[in-house]
MARMAR-763049 format. One record per residue (C-alpha): x, y, z; residue number from 1; residue in three letters. Coordinates in Angstrom, 2 decimals, m for minus. Example, Ala and Ser with C-alpha at 12.3 -4.5 7.8 and 13.67 -1.06 7.14 Angstrom:
MARMAR-763049
<site><px>12.30</px><py>m4.50</py><pz>7.80</pz><seq>1</seq><type>Ala</type></site>
<site><px>13.67</px><py>m1.06</py><pz>7.14</pz><seq>2</seq><type>Ser</type></site>
//
This chain:
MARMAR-763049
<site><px>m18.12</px><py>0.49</py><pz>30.59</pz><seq>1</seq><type>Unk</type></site>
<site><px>m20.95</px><py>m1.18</py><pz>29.21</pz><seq>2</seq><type>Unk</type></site>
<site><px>m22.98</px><py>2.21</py><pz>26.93</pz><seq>3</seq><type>Unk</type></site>
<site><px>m21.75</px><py>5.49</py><pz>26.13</pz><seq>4</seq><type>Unk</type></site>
<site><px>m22.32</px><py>8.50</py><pz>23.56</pz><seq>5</seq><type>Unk</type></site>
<site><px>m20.24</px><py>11.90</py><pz>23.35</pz><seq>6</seq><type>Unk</type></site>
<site><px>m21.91</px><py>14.92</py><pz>22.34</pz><seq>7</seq><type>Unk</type></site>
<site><px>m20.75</px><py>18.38</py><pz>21.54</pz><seq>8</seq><type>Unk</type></site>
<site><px>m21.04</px><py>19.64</py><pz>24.91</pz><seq>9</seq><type>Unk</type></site>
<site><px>m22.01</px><py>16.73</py><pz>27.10</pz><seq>10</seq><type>Unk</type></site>
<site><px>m21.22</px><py>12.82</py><pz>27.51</pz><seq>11</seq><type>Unk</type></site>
<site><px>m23.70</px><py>9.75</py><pz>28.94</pz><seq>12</seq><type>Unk</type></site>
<site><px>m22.16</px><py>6.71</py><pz>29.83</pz><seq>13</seq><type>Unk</type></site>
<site><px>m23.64</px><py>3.39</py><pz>31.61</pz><seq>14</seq><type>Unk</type></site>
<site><px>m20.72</px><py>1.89</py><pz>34.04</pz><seq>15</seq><type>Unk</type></site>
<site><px>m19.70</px><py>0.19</py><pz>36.61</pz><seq>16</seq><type>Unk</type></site>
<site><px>m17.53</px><py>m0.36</py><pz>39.41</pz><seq>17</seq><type>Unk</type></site>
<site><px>m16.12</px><py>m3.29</py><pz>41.29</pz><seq>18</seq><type>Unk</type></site>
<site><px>m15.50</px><py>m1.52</py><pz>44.16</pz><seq>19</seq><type>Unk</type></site>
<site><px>m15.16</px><py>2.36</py><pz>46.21</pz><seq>20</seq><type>Unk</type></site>
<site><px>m11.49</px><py>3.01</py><pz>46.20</pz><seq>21</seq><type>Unk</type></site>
<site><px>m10.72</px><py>5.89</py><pz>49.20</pz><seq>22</seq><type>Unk</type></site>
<site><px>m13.32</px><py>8.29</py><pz>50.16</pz><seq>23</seq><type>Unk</type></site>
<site><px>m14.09</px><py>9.58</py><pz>46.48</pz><seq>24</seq><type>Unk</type></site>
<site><px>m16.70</px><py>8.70</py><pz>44.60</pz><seq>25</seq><type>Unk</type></site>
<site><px>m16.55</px><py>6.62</py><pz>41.13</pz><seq>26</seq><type>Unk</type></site>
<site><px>m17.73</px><py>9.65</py><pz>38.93</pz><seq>27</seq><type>Unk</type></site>
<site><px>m15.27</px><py>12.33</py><pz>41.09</pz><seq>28</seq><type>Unk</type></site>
<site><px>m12.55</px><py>9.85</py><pz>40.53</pz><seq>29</seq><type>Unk</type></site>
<site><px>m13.64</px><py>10.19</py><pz>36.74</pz><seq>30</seq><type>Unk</type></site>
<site><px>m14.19</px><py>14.08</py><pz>36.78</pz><seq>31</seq><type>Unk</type></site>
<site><px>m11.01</px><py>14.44</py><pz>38.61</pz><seq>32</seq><type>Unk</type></site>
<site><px>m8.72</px><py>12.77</py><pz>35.96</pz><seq>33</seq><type>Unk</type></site>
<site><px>m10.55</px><py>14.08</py><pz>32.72</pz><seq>34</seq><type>Unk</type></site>
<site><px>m9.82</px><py>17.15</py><pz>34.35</pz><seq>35</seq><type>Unk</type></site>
<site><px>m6.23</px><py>16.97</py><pz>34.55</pz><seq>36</seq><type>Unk</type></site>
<site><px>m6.42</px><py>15.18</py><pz>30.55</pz><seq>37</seq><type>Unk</type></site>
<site><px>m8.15</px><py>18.58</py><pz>29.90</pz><seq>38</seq><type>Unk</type></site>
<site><px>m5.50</px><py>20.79</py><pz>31.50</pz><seq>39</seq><type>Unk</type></site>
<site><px>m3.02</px><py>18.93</py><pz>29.96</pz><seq>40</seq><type>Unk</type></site>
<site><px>m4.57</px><py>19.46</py><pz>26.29</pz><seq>41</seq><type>Unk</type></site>
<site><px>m5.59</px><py>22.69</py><pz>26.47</pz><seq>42</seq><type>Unk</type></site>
<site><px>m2.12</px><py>23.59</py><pz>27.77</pz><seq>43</seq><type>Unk</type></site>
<site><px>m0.52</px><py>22.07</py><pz>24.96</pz><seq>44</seq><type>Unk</type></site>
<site><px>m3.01</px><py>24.61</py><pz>22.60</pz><seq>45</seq><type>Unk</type></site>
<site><px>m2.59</px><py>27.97</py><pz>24.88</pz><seq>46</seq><type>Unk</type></site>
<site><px>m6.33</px><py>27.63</py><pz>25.42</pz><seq>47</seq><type>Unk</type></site>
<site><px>m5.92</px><py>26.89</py><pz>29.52</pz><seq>48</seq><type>Unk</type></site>
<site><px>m7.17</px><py>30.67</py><pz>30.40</pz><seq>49</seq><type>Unk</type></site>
<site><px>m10.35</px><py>29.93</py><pz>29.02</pz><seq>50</seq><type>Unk</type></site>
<site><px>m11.42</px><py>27.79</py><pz>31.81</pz><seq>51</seq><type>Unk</type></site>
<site><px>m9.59</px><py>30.14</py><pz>34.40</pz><seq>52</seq><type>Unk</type></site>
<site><px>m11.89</px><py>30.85</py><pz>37.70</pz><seq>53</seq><type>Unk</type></site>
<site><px>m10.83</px><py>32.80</py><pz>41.31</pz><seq>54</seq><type>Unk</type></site>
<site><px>m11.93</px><py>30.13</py><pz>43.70</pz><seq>55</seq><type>Unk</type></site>
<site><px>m10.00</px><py>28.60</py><pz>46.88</pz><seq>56</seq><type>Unk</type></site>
<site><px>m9.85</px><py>24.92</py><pz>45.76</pz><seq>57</seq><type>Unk</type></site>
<site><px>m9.11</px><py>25.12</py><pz>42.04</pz><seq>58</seq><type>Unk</type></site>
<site><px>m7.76</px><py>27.02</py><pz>39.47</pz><seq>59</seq><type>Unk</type></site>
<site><px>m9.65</px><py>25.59</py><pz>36.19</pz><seq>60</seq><type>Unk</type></site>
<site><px>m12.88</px><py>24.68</py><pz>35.95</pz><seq>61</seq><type>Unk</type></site>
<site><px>m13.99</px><py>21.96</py><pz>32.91</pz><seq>62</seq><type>Unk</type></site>
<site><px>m17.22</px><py>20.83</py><pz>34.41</pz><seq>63</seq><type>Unk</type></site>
<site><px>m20.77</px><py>21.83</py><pz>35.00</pz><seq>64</seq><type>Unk</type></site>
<site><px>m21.46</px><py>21.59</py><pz>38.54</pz><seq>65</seq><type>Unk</type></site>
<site><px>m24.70</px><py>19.36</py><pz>37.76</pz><seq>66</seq><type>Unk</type></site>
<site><px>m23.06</px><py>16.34</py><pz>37.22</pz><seq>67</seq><type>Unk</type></site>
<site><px>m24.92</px><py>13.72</py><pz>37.74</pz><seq>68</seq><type>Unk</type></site>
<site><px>m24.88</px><py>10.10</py><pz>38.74</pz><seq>69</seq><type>Unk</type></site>
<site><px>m27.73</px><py>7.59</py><pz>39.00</pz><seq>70</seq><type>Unk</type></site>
<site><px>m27.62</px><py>3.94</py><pz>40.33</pz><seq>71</seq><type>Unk</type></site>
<site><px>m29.09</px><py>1.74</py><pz>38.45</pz><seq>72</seq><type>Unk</type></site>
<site><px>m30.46</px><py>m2.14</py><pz>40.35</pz><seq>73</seq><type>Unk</type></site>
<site><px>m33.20</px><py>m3.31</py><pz>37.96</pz><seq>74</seq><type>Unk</type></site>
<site><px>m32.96</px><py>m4.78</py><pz>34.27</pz><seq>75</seq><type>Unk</type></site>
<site><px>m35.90</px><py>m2.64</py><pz>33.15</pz><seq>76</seq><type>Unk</type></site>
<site><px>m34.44</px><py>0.63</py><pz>33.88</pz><seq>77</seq><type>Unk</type></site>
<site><px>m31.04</px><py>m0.31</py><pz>32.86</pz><seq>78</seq><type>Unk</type></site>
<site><px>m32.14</px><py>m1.16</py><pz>29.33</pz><seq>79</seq><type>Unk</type></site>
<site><px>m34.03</px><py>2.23</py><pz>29.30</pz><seq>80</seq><type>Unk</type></site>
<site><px>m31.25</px><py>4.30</py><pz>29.83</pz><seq>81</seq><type>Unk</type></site>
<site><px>m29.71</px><py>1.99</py><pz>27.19</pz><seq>82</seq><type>Unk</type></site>
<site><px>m31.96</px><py>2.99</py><pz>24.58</pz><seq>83</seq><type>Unk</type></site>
<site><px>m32.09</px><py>7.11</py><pz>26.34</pz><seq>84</seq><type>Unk</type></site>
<site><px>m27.89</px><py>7.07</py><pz>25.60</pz><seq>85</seq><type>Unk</type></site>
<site><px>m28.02</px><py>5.24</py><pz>22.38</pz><seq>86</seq><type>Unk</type></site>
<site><px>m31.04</px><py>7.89</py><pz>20.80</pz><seq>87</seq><type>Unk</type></site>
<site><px>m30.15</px><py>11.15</py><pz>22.28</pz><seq>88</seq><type>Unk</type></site>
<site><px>m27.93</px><py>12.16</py><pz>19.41</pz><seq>89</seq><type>Unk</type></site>
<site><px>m31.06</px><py>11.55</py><pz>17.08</pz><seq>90</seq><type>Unk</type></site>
<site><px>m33.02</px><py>14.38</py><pz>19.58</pz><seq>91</seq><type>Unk</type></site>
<site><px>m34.65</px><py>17.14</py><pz>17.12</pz><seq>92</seq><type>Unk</type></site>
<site><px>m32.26</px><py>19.57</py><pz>18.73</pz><seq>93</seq><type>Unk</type></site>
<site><px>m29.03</px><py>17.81</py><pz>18.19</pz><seq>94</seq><type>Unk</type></site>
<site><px>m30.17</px><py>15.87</py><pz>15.05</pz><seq>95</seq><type>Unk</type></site>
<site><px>m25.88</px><py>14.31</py><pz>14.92</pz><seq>96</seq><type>Unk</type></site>
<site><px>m27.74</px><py>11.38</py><pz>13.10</pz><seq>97</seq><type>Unk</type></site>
<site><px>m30.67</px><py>9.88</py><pz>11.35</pz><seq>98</seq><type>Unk</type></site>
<site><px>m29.68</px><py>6.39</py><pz>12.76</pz><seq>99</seq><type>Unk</type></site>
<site><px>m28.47</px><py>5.46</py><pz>15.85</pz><seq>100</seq><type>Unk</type></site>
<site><px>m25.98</px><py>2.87</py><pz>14.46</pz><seq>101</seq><type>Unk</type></site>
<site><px>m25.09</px><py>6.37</py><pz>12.26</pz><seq>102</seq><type>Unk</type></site>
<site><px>m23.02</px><py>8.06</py><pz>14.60</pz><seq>103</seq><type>Unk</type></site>
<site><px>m19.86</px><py>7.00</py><pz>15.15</pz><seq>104</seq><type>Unk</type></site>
<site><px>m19.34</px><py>8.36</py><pz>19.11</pz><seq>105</seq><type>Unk</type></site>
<site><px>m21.85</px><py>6.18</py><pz>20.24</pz><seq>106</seq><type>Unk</type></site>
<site><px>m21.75</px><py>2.43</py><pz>21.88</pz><seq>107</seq><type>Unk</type></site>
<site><px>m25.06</px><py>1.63</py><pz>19.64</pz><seq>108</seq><type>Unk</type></site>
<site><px>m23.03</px><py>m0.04</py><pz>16.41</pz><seq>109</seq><type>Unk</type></site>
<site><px>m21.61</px><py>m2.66</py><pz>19.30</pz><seq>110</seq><type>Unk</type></site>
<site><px>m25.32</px><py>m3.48</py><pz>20.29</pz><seq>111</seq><type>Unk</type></site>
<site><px>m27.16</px><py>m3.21</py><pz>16.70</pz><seq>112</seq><type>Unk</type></site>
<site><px>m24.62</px><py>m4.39</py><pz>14.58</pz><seq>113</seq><type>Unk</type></site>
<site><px>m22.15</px><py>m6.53</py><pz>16.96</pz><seq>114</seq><type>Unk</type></site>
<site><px>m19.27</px><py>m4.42</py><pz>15.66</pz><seq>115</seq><type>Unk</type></site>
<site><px>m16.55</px><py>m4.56</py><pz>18.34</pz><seq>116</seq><type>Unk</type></site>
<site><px>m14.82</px><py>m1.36</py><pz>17.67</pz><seq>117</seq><type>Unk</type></site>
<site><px>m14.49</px><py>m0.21</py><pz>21.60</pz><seq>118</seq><type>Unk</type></site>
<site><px>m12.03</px><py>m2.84</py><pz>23.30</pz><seq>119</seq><type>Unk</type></site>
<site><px>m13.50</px><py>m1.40</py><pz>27.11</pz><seq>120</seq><type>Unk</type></site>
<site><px>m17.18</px><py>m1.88</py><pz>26.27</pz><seq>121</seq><type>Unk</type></site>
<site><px>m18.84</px><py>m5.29</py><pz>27.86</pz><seq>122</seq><type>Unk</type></site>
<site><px>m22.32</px><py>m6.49</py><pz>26.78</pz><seq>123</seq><type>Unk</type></site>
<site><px>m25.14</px><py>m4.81</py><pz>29.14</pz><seq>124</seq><type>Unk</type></site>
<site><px>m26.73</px><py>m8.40</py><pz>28.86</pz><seq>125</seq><type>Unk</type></site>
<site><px>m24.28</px><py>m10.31</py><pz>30.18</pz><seq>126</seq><type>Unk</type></site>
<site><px>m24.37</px><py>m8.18</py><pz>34.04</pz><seq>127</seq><type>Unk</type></site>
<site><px>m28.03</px><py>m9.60</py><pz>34.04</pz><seq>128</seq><type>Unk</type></site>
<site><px>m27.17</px><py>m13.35</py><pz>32.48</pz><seq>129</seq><type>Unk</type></site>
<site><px>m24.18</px><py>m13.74</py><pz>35.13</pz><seq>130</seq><type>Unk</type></site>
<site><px>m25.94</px><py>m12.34</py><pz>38.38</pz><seq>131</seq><type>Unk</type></site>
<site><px>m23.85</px><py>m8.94</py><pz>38.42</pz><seq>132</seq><type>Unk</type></site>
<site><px>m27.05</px><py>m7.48</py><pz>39.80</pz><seq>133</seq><type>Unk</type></site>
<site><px>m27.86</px><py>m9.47</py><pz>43.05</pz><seq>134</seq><type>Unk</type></site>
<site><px>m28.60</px><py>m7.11</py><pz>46.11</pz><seq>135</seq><type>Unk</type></site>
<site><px>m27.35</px><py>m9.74</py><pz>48.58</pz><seq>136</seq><type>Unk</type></site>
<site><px>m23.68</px><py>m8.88</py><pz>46.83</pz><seq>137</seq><type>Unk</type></site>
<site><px>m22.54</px><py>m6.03</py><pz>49.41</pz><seq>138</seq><type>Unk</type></site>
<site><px>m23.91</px><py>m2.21</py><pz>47.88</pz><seq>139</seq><type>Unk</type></site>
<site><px>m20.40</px><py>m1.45</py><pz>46.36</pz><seq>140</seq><type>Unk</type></site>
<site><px>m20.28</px><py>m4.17</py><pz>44.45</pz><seq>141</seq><type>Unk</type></site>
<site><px>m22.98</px><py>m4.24</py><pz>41.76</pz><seq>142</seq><type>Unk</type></site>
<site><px>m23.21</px><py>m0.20</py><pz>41.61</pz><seq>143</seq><type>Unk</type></site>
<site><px>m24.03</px><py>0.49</py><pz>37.65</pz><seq>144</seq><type>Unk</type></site>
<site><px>m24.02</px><py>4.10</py><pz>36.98</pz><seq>145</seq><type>Unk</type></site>
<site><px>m25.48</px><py>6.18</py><pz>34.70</pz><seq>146</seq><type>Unk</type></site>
<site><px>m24.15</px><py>9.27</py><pz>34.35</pz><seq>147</seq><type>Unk</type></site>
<site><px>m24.81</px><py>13.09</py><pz>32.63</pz><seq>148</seq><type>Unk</type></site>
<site><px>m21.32</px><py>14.93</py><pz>32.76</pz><seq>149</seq><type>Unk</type></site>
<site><px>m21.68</px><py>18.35</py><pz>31.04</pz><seq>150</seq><type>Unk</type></site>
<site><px>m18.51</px><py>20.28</py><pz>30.15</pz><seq>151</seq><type>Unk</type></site>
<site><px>m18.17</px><py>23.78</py><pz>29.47</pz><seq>152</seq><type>Unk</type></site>
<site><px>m17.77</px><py>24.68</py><pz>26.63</pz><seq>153</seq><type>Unk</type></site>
<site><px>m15.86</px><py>28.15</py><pz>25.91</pz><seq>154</seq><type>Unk</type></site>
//
């Protein structure tokens, strides 16, 4: 994990993967569990029928359909969506913060400030300094995602 911020009804995060485990994607894999963490919680606060839907292939729904994923190979755009995650809370319609180093659910303090308070966040600078981003490495390999999850919010 290398950038993240959680908003009230949405999350961004910058990540990667070493390599595709089975025939799911990174980001299913991802969904998938936070699902189940979800089901799990909101069992535990009789809030589960909430999320209730009448489909064939699952019972709960947590997630906006629109989920999205975006592969990142260049520096340039990398460090873009770096600076997109780490100022969307300051956005005039969520204004969570006047700073971005302000808000506390946000990956900014470790770049700004070099606080360390996330043990599973690596620099962004160090996948460019140690080649992490070579496209002679095979595809699966140096895959850095960027990715909108929405959740639905009841």
């Amino acid at each position: 994990m290398y950038a993240f911020v959680i908003m009230p009804n949405h999350i961004h995060l910058m990540w990667r993967t070493n390599e595709l485990k089975g025939k799911e994607t990174a980001q299913g894999s991802f969904l998938k569990y936070k699902a189940h963490e979800f089901r799990k919680m909101l069992r535990t606060e009789g809030e589960l029928s909430l999320y209730k839907m009448d489909a064939e292939n699952k019972k709960h729904e947590y997630w906006q359909p629109d989920s999205l994923a975006v592969h990142r190979y260049s520096r340039e755009v990398a460090f873009q969506k770096l600076k997109y995650i780490h100022n969307s809370h300051l956005a005039k319609h969520w204004q969570l913060a006047k700073d971005p180093c302000e808000y506390k659910y946000s990956s900014a303090r470790y770049y700004e400030l070099n606080e360390k308070n996330f043990s599973f966040l690596k620099d962004l600078w160090e996948v460019f300094l140690k080649s992490w981003f070579v496209r002679d490495e095979p595809r699966q390999r140096n895959f850095l995602f960027c990715s909108f999850m929405k959740m639905i919010i009841k």
